[in-house]
C-alpha positions as CSV (number, residue, x, y, z in Angstrom):
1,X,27.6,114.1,145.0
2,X,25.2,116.2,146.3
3,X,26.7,119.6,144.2
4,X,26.0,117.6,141.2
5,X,22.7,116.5,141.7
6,X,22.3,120.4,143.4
7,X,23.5,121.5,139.5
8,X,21.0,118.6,137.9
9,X,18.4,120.2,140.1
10,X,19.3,123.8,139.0
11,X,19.6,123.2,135.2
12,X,16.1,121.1,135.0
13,X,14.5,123.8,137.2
14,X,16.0,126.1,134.1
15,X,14.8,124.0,130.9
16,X,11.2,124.1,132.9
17,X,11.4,127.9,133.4
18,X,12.5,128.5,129.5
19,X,10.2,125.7,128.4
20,X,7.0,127.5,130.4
21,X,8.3,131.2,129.0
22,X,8.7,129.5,125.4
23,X,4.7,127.9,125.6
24,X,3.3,131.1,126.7
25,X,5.7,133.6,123.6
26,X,5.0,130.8,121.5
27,X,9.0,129.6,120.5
28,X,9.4,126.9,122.8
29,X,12.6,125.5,120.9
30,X,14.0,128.8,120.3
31,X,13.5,130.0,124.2
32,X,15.2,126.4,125.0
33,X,18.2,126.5,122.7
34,X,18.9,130.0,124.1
35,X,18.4,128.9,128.0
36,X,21.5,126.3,127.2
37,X,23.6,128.5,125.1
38,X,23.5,130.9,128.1
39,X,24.2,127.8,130.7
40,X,26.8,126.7,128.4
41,X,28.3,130.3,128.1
42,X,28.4,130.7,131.6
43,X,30.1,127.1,132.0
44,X,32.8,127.9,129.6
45,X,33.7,131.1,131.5
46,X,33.7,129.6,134.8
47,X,36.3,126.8,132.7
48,X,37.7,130.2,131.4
49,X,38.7,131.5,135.1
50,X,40.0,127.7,136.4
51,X,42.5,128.0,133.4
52,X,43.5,131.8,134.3
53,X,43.9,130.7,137.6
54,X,45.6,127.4,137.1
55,X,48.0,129.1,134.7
56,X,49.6,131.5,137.2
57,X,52.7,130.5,139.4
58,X,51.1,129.7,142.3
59,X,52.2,131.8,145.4
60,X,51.5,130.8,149.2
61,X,50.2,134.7,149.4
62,X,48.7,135.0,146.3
63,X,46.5,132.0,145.8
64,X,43.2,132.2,146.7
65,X,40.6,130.7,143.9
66,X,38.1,132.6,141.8
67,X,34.9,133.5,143.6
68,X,32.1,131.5,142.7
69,X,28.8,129.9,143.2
70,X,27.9,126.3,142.6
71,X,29.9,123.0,141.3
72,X,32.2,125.5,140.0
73,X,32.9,127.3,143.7
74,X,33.3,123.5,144.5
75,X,35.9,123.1,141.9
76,X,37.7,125.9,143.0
77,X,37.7,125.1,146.8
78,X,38.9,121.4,145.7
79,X,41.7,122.6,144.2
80,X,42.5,125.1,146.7
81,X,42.5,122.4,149.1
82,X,44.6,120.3,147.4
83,X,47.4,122.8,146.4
84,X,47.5,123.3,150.4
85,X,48.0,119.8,150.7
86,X,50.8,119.7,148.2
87,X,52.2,122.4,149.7
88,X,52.5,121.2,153.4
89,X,53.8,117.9,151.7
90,X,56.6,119.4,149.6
91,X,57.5,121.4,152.7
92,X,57.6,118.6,154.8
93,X,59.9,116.6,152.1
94,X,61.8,119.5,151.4
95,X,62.9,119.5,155.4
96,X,63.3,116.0,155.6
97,X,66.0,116.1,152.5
98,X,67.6,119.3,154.3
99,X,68.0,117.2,157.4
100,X,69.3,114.0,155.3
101,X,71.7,116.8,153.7
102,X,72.5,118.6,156.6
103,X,73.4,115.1,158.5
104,X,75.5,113.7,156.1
105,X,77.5,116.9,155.2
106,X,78.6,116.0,159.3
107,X,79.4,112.4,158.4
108,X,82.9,111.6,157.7
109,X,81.9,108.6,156.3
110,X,81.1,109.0,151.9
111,X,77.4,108.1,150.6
112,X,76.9,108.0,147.3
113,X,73.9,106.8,145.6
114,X,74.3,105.7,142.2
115,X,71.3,105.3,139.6
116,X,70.0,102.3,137.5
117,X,72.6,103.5,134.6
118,X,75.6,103.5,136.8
119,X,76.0,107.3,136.8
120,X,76.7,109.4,140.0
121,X,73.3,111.2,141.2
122,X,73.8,112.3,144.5
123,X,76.9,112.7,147.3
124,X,77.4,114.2,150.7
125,X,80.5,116.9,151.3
126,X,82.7,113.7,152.7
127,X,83.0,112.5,149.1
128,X,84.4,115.6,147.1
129,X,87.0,114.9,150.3
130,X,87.2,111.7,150.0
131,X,87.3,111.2,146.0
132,X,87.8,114.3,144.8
133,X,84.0,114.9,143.2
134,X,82.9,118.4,142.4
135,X,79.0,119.4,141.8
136,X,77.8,119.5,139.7
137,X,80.5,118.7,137.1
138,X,79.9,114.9,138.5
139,X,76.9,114.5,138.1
140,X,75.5,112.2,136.1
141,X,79.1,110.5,135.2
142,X,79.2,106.8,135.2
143,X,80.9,106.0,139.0
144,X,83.6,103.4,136.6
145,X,85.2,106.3,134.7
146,X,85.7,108.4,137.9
147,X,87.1,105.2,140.1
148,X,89.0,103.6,137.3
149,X,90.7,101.0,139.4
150,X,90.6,97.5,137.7
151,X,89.4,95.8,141.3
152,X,86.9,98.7,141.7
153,X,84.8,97.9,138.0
154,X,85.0,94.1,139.1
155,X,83.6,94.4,142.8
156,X,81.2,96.9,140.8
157,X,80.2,94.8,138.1
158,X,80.1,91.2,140.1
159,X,77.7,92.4,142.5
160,X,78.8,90.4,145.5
161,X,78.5,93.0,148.2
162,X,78.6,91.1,151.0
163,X,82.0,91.8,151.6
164,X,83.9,95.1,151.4
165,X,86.6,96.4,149.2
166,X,89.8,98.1,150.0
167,X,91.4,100.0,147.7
168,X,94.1,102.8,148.0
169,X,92.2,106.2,147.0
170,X,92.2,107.4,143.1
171,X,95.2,109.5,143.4
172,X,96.6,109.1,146.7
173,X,98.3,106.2,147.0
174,X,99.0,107.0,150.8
175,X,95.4,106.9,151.7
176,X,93.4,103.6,151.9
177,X,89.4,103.4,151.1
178,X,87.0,101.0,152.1
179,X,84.2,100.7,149.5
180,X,80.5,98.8,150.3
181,X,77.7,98.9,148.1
182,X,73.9,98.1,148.9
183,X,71.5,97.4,145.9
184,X,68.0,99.2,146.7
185,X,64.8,100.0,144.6
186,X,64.6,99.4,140.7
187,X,68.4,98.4,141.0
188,X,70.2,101.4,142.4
189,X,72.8,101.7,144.6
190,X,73.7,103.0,148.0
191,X,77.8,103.5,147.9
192,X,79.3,103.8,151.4
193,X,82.8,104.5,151.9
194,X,85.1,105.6,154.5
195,X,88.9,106.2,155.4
196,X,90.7,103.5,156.6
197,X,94.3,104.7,156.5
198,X,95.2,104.7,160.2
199,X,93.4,101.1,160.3
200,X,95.6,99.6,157.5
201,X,98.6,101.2,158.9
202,X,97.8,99.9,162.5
203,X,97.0,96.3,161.2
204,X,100.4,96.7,158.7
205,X,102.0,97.7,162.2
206,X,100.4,94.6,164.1
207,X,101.4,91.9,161.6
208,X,105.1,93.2,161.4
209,X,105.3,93.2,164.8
210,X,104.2,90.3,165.0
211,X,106.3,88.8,162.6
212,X,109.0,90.6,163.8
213,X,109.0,89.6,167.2
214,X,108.2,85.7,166.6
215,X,111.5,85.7,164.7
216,X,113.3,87.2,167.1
217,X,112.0,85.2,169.8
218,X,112.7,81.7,167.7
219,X,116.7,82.1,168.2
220,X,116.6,82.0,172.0
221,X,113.7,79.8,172.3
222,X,115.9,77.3,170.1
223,X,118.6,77.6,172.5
224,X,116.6,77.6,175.4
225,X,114.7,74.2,174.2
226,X,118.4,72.2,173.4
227,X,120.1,72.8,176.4
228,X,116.8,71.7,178.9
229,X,116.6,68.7,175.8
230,X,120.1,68.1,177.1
231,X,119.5,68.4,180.8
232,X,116.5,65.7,180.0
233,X,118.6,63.6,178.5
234,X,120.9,63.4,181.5
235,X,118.8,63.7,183.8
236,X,120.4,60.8,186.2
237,X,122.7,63.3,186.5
238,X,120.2,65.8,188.5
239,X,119.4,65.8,191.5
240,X,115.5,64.8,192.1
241,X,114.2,67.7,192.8
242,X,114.8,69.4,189.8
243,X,113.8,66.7,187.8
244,X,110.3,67.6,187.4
245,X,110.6,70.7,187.2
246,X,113.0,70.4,184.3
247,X,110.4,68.1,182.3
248,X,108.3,70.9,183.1
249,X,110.5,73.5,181.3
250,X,111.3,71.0,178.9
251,X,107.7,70.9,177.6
252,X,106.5,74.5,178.3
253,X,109.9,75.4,175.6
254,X,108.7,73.3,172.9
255,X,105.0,74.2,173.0
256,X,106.4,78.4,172.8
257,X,109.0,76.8,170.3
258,X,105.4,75.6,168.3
259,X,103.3,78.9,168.9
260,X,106.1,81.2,167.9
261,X,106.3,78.9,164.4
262,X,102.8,79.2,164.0
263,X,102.8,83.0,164.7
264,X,104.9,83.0,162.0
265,X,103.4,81.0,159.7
266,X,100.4,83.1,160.4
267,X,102.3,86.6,159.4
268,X,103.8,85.0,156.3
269,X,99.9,84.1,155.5
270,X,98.4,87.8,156.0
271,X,101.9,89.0,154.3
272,X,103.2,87.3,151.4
273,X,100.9,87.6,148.1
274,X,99.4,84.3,146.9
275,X,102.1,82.4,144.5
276,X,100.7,82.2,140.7
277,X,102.4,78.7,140.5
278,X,100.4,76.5,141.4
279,X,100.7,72.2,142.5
280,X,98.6,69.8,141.3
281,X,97.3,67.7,144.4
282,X,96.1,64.7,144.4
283,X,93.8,65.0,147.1
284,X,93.7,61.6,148.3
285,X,97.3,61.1,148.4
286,X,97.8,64.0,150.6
287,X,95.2,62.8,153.0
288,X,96.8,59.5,153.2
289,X,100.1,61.0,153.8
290,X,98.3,63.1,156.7
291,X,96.6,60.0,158.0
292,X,99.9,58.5,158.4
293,X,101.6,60.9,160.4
294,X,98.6,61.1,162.5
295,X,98.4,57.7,163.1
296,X,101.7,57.7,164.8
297,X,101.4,60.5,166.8
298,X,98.4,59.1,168.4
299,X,99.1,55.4,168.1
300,X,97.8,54.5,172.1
301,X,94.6,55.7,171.0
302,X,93.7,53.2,168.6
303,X,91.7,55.3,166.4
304,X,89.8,54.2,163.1
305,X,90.1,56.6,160.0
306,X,88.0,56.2,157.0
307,X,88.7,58.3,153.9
308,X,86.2,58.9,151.2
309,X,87.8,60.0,148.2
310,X,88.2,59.3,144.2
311,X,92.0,58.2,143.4
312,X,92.2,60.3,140.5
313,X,90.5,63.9,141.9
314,X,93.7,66.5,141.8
315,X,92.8,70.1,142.3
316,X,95.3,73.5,141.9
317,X,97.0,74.9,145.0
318,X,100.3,75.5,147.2
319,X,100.8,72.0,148.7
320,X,102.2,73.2,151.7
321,X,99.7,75.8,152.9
322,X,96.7,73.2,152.1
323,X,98.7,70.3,153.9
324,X,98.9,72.3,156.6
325,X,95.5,73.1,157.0
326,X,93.9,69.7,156.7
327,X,96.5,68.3,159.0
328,X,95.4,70.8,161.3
329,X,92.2,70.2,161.0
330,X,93.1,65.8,161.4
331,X,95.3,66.1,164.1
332,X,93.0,68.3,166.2
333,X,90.2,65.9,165.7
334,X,92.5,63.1,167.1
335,X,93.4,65.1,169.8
336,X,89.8,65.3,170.8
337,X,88.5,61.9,170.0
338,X,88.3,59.1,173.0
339,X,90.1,55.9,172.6
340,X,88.8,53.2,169.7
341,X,86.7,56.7,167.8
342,X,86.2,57.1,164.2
343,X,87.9,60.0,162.5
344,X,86.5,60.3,158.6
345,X,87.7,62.6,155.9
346,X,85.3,62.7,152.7
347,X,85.4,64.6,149.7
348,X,82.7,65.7,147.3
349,X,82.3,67.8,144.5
350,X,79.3,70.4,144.3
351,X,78.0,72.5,141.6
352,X,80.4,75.3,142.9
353,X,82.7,74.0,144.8
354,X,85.2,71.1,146.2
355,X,84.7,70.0,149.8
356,X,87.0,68.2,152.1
357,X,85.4,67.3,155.2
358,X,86.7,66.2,158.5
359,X,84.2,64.5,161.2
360,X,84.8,62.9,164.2
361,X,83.6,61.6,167.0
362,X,84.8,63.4,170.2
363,X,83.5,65.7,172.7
364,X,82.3,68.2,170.5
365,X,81.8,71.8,171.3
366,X,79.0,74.2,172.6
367,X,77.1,76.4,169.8
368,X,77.9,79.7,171.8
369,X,81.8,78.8,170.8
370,X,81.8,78.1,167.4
371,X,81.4,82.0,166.2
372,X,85.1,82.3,167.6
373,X,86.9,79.3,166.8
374,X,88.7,80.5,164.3
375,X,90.2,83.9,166.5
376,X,93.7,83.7,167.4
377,X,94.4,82.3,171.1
378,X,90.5,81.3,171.2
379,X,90.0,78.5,173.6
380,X,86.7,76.6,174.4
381,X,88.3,75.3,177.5
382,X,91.9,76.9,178.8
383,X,92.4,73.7,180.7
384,X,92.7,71.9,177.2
385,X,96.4,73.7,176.5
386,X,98.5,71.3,179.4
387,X,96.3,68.1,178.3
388,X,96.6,68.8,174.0
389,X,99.8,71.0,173.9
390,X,98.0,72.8,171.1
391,X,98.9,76.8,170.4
392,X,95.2,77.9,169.9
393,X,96.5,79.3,166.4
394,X,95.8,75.9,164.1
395,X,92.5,77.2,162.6
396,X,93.2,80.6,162.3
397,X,96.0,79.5,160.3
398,X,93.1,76.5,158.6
399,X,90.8,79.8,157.8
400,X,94.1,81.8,156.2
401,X,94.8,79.2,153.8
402,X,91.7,78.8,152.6
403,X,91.2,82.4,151.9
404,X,93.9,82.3,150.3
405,X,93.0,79.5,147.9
406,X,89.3,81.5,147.5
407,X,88.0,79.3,150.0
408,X,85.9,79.0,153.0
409,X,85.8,77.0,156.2
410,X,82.3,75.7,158.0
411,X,82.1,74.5,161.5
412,X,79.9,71.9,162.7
413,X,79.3,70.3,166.2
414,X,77.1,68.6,168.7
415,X,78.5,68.7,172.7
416,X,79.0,65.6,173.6
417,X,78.9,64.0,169.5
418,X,81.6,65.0,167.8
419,X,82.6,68.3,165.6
420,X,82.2,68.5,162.0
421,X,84.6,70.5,159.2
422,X,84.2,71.6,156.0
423,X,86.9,73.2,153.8
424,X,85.1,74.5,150.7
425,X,86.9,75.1,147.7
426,X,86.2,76.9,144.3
427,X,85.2,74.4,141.9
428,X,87.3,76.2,139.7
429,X,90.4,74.7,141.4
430,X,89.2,70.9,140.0
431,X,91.1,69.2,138.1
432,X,89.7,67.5,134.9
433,X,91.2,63.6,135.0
434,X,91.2,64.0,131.4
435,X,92.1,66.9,129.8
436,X,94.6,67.4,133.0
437,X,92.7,71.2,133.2
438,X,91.2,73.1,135.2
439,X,87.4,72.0,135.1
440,X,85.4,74.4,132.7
441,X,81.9,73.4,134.0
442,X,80.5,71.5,136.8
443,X,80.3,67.3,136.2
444,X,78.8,64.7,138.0
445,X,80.9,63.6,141.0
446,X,82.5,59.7,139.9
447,X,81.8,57.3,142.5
448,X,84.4,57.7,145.9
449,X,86.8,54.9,146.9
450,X,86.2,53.9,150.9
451,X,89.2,53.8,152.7
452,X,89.3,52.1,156.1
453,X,92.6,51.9,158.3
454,X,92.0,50.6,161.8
């Protein structure tokens, strides 16, 4: 501020100079015109240098501004000043992307980061290993045409990140690729991937062993289990003291008789690909016929059931597998609910999906368990396995099923109130009571039917 008013100063102190010297030669206008022709002269080749200088490739050696005198030296000392700036800032940038570079050229995990088009604009070294990519020949090629598997373009193109994809890599069958995406700025993406081979094999090892050992150990369990079933049976026959003991046996054979079936209903789960035929099932006649069985198998403790449920709601799915995770799911709340409680199955339809809820009113469990519920062999109390005979296996196998039938489970529970169960299922699955369909779009929910067995 104060150069220009430094410059007004100067230029008025000129006009009154020329204005006295044009008075006393007697051309006032001509001595003033000239004064600011020269001014302006001098202006334009001060403007004249800027450009010079401004033009020229600027070089950290060879970049000092013009010498001069005034708002112009000003100018030129601004500039100066701010080509410095630029300078350390593009330097500083510059190392920070050498170090990004240099980092991730270590990484054996891939980064890719794809722009708002879908095209390829940057990679680290891990990805030309990983997928093949070459630089700069990439570049700028939409990520869909270099990763042309089907499940690739519709992970991709969905945009539901939240969960990874695995995929065997484009043109190696042998190798296995796990793919995670990350939406960021005016939508771009962050593409992470990583080899997963020796994982996959290690888990494919797991669940065969797994399988295979279960199956082998069914045969002598089985004959293990009838001949103590026929020592119980004649038991008058023994002498006292290995009576107990022989109950004992008795029991501790059929509950490994029930966790080696459900070990192996859990490897045909993670194994066998989800049938395309699907059963239509009537959702409260399955419940019923799960009620039933219940019922009997806990008849001393008197329970009360209610089911909530429309007579004609029918959904798409294996019977078997979603009969086995809802009778899970009952019987475990009867195990766990006092004398004279109230187990109650509802179901309602959302805007997205189709819920089957079981609640009860038992002991309930502590918050810090309910994370790990679902885990194989996961107990909230080990004491529970004598009292329940359970296999700690029932809702791994619940959550199985409902994965594969696209679905989800939700756990709910108060200590001390009783524990609460949601399976969710795609609406998708729904059954249109009319059209005898699939349901296209979501409708209202028809009014449920209240079932109450005592």
């Amino acid at each position: 501020m104060r150069t220009w008013r430094s410059e007004l100063k100067r230029l008025v102190l000129m006009l009154v100079i020329a204005a006295a010297v044009g008075i006393v030669v007697g051309e006032l206008m001509l001595v003033l015109v000239l004064t600011l022709l020269l001014y302006s002269v001098v202006n334009l080749y001060q403007l004249r240098r800027l450009d010079q200088w401004l033009a020229r490739d600027p070089d950290p050696s060879q970049s000092e501004p013009p010498e001069s005198f005034g708002i112009w030296g000003e100018i030129f000392d601004g500039i100066y000043r701010l080509q410095n700036q630029e300078r350390k800032a593009s330097a500083y940038l510059e190392s920070i992307i050498n170090k990004a570079q240099e980092s991730s050229a270590a990484l054996e995990i891939g980064v890719i980061i794809i722009n708002q088009k879908g095209d390829l604009d940057w990679w680290n070294l891990a990805c030309e290993k990983l997928l093949g990519l070459q630089y700069p020949k990439d570049r700028n090629q939409s990520v869909t045409n270099l990763i042309r598997d089907p499940r690739f373009a519709d992970y991709y193109h969905h945009e539901k990140y939240a969960e990874t994809l695995k995929i065997e890599a484009p043109g190696d069958n042998s190798r296995m690729l796990e793919f995670q995406i990350a939406l960021f700025g005016e939508h771009e993406r962050l593409m992470i991937l990583r080899d997963i081979t020796q994982l996959h094999r290690l888990e494919s090892m797991r669940k065969d062993f797994v399988g295979n050992v279960s199956h082998e150990l069914g045969t002598p369990i089985t004959v293990i289990k009838g001949y103590l079933e026929t020592i119980v049976d004649n038991m008058q026959d023994l002498d006292e003291k290995w009576q107990n003991p022989m109950r004992q046996m008795h029991a501790q054979a059929i509950r490994m008789e029930n966790i080696v079936r459900d070990l192996l209903m859990l490897a045909s789960l993670e194994t066998e690909t989800t049938a395309k035929q699907k059963d239509i099932i009537n959702v409260l006649g399955l419940i019923t016929e799960i009620e039933n069985d219940t019922r009997h198998m806990f008849a001393e403790k008197s329970h009360q059931f209610e089911i909530k449920c429309a007579a004609d709601l029918s959904f798409k799915g294996k019977r078997s597998e979603i009969y086995s995770a809802l009778s899970n799911l009952i019987v475990n709340a009867a195990k766990y609910t006092p004398v004279n409680g109230t187990i109650t199955v509802s179901v309602r339809k959302t805007k997205k999906s189709l819920e089957i809820i079981v609640a009860d009113t038992g002991v309930g469990i502590e918050p810090k368990h309910l994370p790990r519920l679902t885990e194989r062999f996961y107990r909230v109390d080990s004491s529970r396995s004598t009292v329940t005979g359970g296999t700690g296996l029932g809702l791994a196998i619940v959550k199985h099923i409902l994965l594969r039938h696209n679905g989800d489970l939700l756990i709910e529970s108060e200590f001390g109130k009783g524990s609460r169960f949601t399976c969710r299922l795609p609406r998708s699955r729904v059954i249109d009571s009319k059209t005898g369909t699939a349901a296209a779009s979501p409708v209202a929910s028809k009014p449920v039917e209240t079932v109450t067995l005592k």
